[in-house]
Structure formats: C-alpha cells, structure tokens
N, C-alpha and C positions, 0 to 999 in steps of 0.2 A: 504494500500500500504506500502510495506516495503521500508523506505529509507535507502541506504546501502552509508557509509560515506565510502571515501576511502582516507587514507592517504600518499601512496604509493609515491608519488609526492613528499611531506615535506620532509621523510623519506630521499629520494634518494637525496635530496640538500640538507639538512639540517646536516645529520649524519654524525659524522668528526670520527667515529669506523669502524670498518669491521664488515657489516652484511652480513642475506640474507634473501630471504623470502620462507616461505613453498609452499611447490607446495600447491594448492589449494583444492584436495582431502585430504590434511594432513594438513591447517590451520584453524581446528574449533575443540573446545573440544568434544570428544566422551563418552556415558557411556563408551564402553568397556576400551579407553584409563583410565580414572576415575577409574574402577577397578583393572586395572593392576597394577596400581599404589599404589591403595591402597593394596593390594595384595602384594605387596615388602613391603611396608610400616609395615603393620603386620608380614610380617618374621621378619623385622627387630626388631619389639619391639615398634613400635611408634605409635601402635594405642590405640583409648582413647575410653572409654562407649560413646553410641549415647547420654547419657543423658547431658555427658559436653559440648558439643554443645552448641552453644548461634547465634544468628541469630547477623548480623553486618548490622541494617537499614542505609541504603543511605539518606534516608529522613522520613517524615512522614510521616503515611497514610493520603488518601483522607480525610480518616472520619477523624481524626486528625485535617487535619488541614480547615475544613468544621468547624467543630465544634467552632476553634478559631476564624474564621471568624467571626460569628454567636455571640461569646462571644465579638467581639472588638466594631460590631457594635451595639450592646444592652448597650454600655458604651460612 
C-alpha cells in the first residue's frame, strides 16, 4: 500500500511567502521533463561525463547495516 503524506495543510498556515501549488498533472518529476532539461543544460555547456557521477547514499544498505548488527552482537 502506498502511503501518500500530504502537507498541503502546514504549507497553507505555516508559509508567511507567496506560493502556489502545481496542478496535479504537473506536480511529479517526469523523464521527458528530466531530459529537457538536461537538453538546455548541454546547449549550455554544463554537462559533465556519466563517469563523474557519484551516487549521494541517504543511508546505509540493508546489508550494511545487517552486517553491523551481527558485528555489535558477537562483541
């Protein structure tokens, strides 16, 4: 089951700026958006080899941190 957080609420009493919000057809990342973008991005001059690329982990993996477990309670 997908659970869908919505903050819509906070947003609207919370925010002392001028916003607004995407219609809903147009509030979720698209590939084709993703390439268009990147597609300016390269006219421009700003694109860089697939190799410099570097992944940005949020966390650890499972096995990661399975394994720590595993290592805290053998000590």
């Amino acid at each position: 089951m997908l659970l869908k957080i919505s903050y819509r609420g906070v947003i609207e009493s919370e925010c002392q700026v001028p916003f607004s919000f995407a219609p809903a057809h147009l509030n979720a990342q698209r590939a084709g958006s993703v390439a268009a973008l990147g597609a300016l991005y390269f006219a421009k001059g700003k694109a860089i080899p697939a190799e410099a690329h570097q992944p940005e982990y949020l966390r650890k993996s499972q096995a990661e941190r399975e394994k720590e477990e595993k290592a805290q309670q053998g000590t």
